[in-house]
CHARMM-style PDB file with segment names, atoms N, HN, CA, C and O in Angstrom:
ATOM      1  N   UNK     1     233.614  17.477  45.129  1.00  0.00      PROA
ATOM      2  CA  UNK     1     232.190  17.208  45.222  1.00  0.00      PROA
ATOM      3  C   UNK     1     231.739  17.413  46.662  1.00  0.00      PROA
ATOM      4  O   UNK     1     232.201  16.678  47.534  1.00  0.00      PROA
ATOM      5  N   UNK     2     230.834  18.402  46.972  1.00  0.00      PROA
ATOM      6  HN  UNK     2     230.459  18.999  46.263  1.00  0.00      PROA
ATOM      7  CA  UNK     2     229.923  18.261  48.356  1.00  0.00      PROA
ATOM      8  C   UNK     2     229.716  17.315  49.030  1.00  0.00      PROA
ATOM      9  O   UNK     2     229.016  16.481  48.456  1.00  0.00      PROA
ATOM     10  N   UNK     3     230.093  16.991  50.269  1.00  0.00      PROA
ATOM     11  HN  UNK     3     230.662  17.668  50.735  1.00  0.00      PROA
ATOM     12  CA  UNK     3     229.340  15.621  50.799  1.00  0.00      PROA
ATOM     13  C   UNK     3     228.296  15.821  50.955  1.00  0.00      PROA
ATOM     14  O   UNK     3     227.851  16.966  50.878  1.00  0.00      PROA
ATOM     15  N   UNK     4     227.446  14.622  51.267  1.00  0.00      PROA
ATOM     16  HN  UNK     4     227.808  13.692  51.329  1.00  0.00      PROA
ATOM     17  CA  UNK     4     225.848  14.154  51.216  1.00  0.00      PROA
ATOM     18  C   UNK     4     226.145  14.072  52.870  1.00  0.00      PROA
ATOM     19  O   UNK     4     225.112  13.926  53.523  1.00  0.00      PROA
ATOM     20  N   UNK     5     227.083  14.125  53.461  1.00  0.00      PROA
ATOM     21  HN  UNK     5     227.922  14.244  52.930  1.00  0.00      PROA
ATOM     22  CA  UNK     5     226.990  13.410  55.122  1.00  0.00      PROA
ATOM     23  C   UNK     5     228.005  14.908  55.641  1.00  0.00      PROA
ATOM     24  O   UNK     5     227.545  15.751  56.412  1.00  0.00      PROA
ATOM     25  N   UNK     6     228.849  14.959  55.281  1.00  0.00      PROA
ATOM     26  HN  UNK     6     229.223  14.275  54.655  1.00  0.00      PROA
ATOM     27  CA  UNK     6     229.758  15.686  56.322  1.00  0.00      PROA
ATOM     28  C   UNK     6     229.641  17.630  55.879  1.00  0.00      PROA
ATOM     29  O   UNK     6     230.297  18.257  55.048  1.00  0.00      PROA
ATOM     30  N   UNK     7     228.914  17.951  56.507  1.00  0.00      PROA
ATOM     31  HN  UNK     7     228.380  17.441  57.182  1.00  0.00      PROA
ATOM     32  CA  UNK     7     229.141  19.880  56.437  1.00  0.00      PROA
ATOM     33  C   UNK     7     230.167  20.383  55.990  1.00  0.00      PROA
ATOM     34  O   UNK     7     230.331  21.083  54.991  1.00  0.00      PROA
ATOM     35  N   UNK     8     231.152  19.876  57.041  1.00  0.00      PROA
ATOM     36  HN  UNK     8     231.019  19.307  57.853  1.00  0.00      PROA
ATOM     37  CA  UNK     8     232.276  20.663  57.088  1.00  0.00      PROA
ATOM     38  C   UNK     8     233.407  19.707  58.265  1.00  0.00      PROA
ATOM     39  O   UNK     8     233.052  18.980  59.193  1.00  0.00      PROA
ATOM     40  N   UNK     9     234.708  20.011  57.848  1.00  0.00      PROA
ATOM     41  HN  UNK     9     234.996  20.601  57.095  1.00  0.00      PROA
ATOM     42  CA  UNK     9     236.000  19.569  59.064  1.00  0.00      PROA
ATOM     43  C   UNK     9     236.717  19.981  58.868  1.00  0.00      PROA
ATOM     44  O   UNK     9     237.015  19.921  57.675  1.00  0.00      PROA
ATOM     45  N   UNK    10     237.658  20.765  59.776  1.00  0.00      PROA
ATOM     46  HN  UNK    10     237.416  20.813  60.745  1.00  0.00      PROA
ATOM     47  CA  UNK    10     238.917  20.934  59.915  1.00  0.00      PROA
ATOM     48  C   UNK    10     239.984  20.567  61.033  1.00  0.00      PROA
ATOM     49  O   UNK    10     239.760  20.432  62.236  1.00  0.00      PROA
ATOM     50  N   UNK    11     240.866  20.470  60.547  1.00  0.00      PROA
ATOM     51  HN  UNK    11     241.048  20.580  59.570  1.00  0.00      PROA
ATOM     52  CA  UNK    11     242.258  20.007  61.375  1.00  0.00      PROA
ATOM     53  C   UNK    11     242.743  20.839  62.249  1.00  0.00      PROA
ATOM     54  O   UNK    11     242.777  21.985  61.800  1.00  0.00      PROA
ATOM     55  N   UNK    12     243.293  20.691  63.749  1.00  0.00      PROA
ATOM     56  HN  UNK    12     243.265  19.760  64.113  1.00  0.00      PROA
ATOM     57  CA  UNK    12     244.399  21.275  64.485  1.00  0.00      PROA
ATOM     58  C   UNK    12     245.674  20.018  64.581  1.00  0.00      PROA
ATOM     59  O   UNK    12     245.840  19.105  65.390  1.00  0.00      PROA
ATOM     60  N   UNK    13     246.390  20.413  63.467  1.00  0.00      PROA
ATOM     61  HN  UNK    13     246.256  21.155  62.810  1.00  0.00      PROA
ATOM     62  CA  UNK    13     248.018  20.309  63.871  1.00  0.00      PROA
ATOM     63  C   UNK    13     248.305  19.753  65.071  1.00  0.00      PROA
ATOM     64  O   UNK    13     248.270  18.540  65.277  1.00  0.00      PROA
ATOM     65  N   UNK    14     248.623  20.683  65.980  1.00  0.00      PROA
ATOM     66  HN  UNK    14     248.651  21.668  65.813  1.00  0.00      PROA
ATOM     67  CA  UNK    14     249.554  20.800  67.266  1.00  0.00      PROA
ATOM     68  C   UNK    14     248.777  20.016  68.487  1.00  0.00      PROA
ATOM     69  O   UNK    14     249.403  19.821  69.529  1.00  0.00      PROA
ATOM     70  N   UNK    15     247.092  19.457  68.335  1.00  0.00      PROA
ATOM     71  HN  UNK    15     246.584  19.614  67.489  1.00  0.00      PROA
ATOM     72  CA  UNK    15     246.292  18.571  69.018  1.00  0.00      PROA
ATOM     73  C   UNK    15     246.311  17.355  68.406  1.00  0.00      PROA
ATOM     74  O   UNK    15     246.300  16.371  69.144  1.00  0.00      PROA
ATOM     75  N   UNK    16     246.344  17.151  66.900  1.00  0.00      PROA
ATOM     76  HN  UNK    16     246.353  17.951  66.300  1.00  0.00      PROA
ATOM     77  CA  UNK    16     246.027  16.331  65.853  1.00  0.00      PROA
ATOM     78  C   UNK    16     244.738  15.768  66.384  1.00  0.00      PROA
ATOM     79  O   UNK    16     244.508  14.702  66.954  1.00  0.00      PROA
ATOM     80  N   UNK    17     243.991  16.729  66.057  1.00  0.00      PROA
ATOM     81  HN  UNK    17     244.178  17.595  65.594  1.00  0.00      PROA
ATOM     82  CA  UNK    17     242.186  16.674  66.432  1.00  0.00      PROA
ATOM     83  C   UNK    17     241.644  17.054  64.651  1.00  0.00      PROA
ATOM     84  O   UNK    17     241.757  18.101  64.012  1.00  0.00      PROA
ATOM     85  N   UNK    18     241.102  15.840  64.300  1.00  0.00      PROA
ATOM     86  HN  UNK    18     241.010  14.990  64.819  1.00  0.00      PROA
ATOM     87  CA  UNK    18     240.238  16.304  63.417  1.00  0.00      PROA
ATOM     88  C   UNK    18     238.872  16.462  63.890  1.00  0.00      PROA
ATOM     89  O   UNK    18     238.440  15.565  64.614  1.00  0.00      PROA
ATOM     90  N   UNK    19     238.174  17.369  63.630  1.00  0.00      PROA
ATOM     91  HN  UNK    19     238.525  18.098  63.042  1.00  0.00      PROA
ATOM     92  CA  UNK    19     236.981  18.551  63.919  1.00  0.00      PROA
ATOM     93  C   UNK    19     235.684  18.150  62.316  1.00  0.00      PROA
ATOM     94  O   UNK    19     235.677  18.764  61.249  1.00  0.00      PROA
ATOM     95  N   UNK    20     235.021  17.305  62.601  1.00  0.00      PROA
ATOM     96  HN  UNK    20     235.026  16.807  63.468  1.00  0.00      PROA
ATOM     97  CA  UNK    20     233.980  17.244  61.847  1.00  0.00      PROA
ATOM     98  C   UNK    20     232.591  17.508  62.352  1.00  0.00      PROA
ATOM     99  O   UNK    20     232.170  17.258  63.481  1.00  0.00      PROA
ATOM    100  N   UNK    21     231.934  18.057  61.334  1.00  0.00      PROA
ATOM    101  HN  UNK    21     232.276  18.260  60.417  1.00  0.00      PROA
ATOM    102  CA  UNK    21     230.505  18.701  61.783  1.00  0.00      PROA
ATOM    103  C   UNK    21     229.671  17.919  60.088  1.00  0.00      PROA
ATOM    104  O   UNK    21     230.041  17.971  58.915  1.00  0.00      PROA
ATOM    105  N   UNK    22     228.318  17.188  60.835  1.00  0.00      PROA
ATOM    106  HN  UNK    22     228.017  17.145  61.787  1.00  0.00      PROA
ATOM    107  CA  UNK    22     227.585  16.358  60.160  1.00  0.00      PROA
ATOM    108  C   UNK    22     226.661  17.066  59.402  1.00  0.00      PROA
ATOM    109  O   UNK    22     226.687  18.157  59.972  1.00  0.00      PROA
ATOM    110  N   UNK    23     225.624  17.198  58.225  1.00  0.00      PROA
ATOM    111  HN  UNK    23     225.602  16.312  57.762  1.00  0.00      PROA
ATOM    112  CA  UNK    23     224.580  17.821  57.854  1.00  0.00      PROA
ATOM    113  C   UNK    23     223.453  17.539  59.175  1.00  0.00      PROA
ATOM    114  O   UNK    23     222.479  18.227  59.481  1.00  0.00      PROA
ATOM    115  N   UNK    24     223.850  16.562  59.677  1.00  0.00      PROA
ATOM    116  HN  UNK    24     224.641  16.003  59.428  1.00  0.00      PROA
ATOM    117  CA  UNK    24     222.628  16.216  61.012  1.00  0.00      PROA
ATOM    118  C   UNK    24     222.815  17.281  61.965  1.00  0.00      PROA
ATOM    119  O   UNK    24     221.919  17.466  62.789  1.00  0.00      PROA
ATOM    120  N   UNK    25     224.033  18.146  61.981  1.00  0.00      PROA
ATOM    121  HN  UNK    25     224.760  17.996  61.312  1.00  0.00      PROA
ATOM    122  CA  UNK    25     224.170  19.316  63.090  1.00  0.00      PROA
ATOM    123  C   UNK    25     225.298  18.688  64.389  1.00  0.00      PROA
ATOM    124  O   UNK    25     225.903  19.260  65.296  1.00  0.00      PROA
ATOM    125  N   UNK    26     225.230  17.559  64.043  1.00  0.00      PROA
ATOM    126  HN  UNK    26     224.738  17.095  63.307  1.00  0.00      PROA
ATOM    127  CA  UNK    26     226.065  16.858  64.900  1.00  0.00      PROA
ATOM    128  C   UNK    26     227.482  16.700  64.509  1.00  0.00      PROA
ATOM    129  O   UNK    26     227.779  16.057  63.502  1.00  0.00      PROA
ATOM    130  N   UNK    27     228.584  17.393  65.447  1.00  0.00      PROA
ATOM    131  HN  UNK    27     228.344  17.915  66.266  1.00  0.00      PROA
ATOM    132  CA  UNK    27     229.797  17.451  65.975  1.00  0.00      PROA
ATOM    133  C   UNK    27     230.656  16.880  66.524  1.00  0.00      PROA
ATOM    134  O   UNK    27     230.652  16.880  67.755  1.00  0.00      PROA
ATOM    135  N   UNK    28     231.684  16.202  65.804  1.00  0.00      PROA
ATOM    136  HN  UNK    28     231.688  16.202  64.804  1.00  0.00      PROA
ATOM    137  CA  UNK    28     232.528  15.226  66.855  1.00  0.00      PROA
ATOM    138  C   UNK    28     234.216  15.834  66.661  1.00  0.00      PROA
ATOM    139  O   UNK    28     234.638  16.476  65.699  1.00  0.00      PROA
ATOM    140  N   UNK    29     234.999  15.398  67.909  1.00  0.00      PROA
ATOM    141  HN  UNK    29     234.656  14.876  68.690  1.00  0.00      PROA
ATOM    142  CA  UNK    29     236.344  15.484  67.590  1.00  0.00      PROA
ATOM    143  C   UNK    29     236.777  14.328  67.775  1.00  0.00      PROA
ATOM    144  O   UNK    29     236.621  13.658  68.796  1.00  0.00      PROA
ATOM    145  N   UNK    30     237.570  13.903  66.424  1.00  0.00      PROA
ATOM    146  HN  UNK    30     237.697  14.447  65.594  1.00  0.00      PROA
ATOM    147  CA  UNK    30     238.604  12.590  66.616  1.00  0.00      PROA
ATOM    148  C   UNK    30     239.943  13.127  66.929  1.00  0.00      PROA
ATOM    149  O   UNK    30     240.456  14.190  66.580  1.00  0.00      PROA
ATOM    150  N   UNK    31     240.568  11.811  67.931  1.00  0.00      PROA
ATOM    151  HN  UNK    31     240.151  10.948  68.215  1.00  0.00      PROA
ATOM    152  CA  UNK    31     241.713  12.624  68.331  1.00  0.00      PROA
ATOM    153  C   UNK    31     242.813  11.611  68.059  1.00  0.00      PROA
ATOM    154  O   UNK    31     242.479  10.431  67.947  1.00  0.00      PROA
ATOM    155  N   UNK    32     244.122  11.961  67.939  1.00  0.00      PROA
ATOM    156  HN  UNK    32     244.393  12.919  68.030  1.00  0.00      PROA
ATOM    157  CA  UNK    32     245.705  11.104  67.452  1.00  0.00      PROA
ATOM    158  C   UNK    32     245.190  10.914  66.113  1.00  0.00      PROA
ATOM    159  O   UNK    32     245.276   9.761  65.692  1.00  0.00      PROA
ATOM    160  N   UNK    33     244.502  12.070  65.090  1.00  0.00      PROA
ATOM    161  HN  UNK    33     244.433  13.006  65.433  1.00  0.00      PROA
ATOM    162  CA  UNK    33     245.203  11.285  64.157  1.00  0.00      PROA
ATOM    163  C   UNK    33     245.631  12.426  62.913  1.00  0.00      PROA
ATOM    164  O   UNK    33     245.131  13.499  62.578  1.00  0.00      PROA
ATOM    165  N   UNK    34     246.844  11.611  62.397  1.00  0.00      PROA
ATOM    166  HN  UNK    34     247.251  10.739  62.670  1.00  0.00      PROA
ATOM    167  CA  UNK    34     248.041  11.747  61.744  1.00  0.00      PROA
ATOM    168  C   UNK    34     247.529  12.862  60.834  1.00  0.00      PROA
ATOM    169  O   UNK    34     246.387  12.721  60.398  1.00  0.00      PROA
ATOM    170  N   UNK    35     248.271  14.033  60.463  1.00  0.00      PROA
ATOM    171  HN  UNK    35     249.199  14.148  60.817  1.00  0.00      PROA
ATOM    172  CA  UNK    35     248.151  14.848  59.558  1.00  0.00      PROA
ATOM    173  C   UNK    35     248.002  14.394  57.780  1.00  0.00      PROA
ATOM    174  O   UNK    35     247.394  14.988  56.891  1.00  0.00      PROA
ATOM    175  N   UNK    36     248.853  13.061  57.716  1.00  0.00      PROA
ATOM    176  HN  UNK    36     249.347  12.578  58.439  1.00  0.00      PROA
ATOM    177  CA  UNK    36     248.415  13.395  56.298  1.00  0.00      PROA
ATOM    178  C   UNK    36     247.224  12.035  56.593  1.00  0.00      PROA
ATOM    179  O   UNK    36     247.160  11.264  55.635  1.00  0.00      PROA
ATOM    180  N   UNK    37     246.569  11.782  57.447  1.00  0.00      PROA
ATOM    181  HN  UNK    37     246.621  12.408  58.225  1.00  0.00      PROA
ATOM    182  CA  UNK    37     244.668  11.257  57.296  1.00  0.00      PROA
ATOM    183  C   UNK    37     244.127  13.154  56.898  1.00  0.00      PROA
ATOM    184  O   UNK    37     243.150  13.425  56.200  1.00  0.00      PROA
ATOM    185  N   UNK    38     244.609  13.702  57.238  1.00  0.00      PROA
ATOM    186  HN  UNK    38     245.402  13.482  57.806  1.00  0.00      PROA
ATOM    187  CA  UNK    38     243.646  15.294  56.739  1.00  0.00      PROA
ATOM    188  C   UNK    38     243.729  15.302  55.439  1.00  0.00      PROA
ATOM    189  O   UNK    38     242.814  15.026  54.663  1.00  0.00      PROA
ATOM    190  N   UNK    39     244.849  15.626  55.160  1.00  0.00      PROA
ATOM    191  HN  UNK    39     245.592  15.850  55.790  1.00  0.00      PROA
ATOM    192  CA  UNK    39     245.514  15.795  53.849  1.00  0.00      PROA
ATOM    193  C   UNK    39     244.766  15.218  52.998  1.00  0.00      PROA
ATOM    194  O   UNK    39     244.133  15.908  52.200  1.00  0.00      PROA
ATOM    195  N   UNK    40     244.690  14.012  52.984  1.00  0.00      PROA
ATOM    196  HN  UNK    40     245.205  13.451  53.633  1.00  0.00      PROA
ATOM    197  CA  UNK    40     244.217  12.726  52.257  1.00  0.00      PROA
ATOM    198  C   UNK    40     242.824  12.759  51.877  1.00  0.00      PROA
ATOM    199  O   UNK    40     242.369  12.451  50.776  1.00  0.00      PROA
ATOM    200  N   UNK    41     242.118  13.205  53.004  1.00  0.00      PROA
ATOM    201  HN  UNK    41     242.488  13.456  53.899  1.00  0.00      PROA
ATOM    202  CA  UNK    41     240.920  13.749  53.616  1.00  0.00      PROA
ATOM    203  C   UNK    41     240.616  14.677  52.149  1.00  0.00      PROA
ATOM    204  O   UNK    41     240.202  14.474  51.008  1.00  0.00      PROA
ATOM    205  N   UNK    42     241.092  15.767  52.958  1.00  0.00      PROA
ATOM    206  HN  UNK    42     241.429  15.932  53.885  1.00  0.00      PROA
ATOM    207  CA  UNK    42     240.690  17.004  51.896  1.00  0.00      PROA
ATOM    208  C   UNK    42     241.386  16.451  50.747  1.00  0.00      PROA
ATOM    209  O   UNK    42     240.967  17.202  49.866  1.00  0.00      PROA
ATOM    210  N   UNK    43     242.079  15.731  50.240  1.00  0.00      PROA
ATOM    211  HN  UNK    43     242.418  15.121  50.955  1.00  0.00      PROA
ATOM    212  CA  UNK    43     241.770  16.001  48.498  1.00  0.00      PROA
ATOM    213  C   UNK    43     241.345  15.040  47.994  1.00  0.00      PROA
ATOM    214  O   UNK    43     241.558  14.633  46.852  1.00  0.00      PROA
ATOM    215  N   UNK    44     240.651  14.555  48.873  1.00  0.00      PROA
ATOM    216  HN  UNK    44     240.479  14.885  49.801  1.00  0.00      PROA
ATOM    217  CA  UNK    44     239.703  12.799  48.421  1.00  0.00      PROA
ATOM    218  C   UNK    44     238.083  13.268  48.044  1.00  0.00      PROA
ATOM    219  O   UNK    44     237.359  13.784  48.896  1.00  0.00      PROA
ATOM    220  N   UNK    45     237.712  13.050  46.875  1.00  0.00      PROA
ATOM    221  HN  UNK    45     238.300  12.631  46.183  1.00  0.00      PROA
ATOM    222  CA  UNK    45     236.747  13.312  46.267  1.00  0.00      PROA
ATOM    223  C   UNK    45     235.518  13.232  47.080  1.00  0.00      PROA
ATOM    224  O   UNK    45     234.834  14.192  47.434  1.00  0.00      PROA
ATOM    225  N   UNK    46     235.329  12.106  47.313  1.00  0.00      PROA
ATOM    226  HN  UNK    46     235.885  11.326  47.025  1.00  0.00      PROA
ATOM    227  CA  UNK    46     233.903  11.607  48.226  1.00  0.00      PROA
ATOM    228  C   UNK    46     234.262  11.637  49.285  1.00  0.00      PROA
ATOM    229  O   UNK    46     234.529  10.540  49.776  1.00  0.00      PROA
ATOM    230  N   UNK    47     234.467  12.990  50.239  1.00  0.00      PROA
ATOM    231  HN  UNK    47     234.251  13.881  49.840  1.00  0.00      PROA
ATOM    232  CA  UNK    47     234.601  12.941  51.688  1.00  0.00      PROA
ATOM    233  C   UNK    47     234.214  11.830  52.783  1.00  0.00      PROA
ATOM    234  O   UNK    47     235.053  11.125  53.344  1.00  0.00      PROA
ATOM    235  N   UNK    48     233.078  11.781  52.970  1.00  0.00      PROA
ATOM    236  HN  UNK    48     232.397  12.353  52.514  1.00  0.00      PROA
ATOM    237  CA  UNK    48     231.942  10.803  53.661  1.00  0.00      PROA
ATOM    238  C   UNK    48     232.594   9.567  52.967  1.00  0.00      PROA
ATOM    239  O   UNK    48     233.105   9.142  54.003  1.00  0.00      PROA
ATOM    240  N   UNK    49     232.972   8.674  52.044  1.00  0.00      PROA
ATOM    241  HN  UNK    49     232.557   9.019  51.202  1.00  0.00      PROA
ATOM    242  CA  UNK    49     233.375   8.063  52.053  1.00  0.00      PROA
ATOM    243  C   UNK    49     235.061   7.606  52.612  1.00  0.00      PROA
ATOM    244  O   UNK    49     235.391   6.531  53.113  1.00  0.00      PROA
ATOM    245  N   UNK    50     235.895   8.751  52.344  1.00  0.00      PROA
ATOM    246  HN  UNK    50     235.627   9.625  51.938  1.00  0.00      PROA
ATOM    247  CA  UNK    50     237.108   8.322  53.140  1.00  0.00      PROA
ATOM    248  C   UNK    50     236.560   8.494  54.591  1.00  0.00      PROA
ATOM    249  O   UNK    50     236.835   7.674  55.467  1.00  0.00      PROA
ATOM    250  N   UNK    51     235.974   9.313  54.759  1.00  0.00      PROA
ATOM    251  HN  UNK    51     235.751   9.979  54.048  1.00  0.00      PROA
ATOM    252  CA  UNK    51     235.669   9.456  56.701  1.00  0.00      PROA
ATOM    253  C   UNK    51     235.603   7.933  56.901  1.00  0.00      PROA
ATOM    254  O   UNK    51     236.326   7.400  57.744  1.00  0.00      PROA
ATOM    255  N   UNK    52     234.764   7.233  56.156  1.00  0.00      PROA
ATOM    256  HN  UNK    52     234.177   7.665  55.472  1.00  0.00      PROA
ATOM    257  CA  UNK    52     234.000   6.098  56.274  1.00  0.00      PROA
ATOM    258  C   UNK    52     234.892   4.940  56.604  1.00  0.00      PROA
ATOM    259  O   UNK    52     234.751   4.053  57.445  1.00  0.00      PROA
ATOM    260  N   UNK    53     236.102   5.226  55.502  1.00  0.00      PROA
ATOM    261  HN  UNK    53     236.217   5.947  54.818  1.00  0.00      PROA
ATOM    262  CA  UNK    53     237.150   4.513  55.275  1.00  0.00      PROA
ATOM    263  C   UNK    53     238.576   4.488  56.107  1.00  0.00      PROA
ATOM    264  O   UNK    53     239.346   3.528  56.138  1.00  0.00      PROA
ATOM    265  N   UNK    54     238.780   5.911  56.855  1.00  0.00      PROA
ATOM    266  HN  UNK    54     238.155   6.690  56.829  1.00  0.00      PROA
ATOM    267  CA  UNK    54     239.538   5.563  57.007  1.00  0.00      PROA
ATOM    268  C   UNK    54     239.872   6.593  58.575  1.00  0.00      PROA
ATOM    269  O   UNK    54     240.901   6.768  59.228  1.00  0.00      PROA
ATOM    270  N   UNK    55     238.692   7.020  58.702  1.00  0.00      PROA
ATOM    271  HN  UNK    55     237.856   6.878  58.172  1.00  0.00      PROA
ATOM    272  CA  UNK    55     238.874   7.835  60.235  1.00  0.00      PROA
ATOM    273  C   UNK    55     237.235   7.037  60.914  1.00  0.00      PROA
ATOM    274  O   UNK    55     237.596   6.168  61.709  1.00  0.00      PROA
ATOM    275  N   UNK    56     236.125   7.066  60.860  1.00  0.00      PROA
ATOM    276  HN  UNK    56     235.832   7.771  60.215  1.00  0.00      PROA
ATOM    277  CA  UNK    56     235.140   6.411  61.667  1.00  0.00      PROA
ATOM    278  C   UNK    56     235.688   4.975  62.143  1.00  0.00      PROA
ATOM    279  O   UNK    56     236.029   4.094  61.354  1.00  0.00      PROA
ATOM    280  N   UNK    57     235.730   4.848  63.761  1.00  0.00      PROA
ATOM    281  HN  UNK    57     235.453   5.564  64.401  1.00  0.00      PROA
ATOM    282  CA  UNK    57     235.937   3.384  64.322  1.00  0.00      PROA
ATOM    283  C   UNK    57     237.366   3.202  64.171  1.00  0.00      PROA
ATOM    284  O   UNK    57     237.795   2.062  64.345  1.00  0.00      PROA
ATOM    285  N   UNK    58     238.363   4.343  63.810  1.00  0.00      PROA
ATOM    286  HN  UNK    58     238.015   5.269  63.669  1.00  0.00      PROA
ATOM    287  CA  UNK    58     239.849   4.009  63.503  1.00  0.00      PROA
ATOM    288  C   UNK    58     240.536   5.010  64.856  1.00  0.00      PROA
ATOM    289  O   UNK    58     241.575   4.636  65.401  1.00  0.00      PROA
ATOM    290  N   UNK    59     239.939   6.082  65.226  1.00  0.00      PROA
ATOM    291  HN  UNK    59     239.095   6.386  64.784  1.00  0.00      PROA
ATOM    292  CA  UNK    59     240.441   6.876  66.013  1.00  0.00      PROA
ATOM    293  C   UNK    59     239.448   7.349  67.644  1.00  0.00      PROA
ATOM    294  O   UNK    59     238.228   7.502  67.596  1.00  0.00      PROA
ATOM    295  N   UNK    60     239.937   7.451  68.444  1.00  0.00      PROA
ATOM    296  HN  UNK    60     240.929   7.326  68.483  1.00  0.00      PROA
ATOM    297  CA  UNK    60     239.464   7.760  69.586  1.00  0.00      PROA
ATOM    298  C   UNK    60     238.235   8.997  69.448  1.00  0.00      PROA
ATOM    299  O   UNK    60     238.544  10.062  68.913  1.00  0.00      PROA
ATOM    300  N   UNK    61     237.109   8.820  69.865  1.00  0.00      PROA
ATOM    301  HN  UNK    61     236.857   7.956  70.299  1.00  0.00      PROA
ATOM    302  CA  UNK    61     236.616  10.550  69.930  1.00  0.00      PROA
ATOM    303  C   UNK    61     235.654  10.920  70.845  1.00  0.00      PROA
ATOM    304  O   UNK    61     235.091  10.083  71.551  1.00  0.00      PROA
ATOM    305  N   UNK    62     235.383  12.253  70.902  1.00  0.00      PROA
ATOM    306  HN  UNK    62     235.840  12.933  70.329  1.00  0.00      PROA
ATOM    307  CA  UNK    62     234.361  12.985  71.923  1.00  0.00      PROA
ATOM    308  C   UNK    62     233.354  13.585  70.946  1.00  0.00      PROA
ATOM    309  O   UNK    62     233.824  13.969  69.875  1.00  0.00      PROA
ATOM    310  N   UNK    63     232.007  13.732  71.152  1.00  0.00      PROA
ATOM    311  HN  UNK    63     231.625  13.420  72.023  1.00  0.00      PROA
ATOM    312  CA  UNK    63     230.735  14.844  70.568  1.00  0.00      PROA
ATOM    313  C   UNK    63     230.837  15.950  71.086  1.00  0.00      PROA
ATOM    314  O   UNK    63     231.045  16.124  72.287  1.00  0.00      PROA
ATOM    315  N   UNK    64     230.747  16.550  70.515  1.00  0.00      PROA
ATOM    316  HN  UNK    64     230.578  16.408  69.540  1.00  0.00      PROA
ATOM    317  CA  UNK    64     230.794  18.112  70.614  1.00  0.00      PROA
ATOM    318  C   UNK    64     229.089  18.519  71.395  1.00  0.00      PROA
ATOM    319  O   UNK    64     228.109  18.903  70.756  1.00  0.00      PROA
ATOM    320  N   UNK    65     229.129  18.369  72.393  1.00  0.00      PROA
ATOM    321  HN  UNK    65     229.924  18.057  72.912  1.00  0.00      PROA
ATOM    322  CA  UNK    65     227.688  18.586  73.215  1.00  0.00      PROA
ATOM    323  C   UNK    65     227.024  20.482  72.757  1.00  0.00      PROA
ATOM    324  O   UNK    65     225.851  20.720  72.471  1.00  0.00      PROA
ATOM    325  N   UNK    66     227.833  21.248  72.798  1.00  0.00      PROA
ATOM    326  HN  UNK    66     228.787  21.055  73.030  1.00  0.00      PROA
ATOM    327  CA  UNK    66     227.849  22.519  72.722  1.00  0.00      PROA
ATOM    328  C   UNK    66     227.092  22.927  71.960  1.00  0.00      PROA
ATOM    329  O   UNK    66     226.534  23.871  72.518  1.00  0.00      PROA
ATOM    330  N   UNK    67     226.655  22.781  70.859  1.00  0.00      PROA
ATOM    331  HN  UNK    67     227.109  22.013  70.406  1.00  0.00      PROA
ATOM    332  CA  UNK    67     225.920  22.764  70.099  1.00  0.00      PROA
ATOM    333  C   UNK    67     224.141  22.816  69.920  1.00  0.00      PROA
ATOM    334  O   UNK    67     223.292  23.360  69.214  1.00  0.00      PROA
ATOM    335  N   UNK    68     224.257  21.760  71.190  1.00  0.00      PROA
ATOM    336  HN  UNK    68     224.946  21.318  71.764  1.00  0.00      PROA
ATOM    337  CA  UNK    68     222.896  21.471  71.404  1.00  0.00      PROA
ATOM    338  C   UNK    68     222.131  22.145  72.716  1.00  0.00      PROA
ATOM    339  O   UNK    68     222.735  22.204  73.787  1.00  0.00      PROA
ATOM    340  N   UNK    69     220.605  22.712  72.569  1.00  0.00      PROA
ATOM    341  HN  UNK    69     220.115  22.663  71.699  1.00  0.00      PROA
ATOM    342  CA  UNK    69     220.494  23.693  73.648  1.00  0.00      PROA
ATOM    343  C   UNK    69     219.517  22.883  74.291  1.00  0.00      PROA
ATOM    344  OT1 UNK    69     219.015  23.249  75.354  1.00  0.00      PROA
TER     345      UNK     69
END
């Protein structure tokens, strides 16, 4: 199912940076966390809700400023 909140995310491995981008246009990287939070991630039905559950306020992160002009 499409999220209502999250565009799009993907994972780097070898940083263990998950890479989410919001329908708001807004960009963040969370960082240290564990490959199977991705995993879990992608085959969890209601995206925006595991984000919710189990990566927002659980992992360190930066905004992706770049984006914005």
């Amino acid at each position: 199912m499409p999220s209502t909140v999250i565009r799009s995310f993907h994972y780097d491995p070898g940083r263990r940076e998950l890479h989410v981008q919001f329908h708001s246009g807004n960009r963040y990287t969370y960082r240290e966390v564990p490959p199977e939070i991705y995993v879990r991630m992608k085959a969890s039905f209601a995206k925006g809700e595991f984000f919710n559950d189990n990566v927002r306020n659980r992992f360190p992160f930066v905004r992706d400023h770049s984006s914005e002009e």
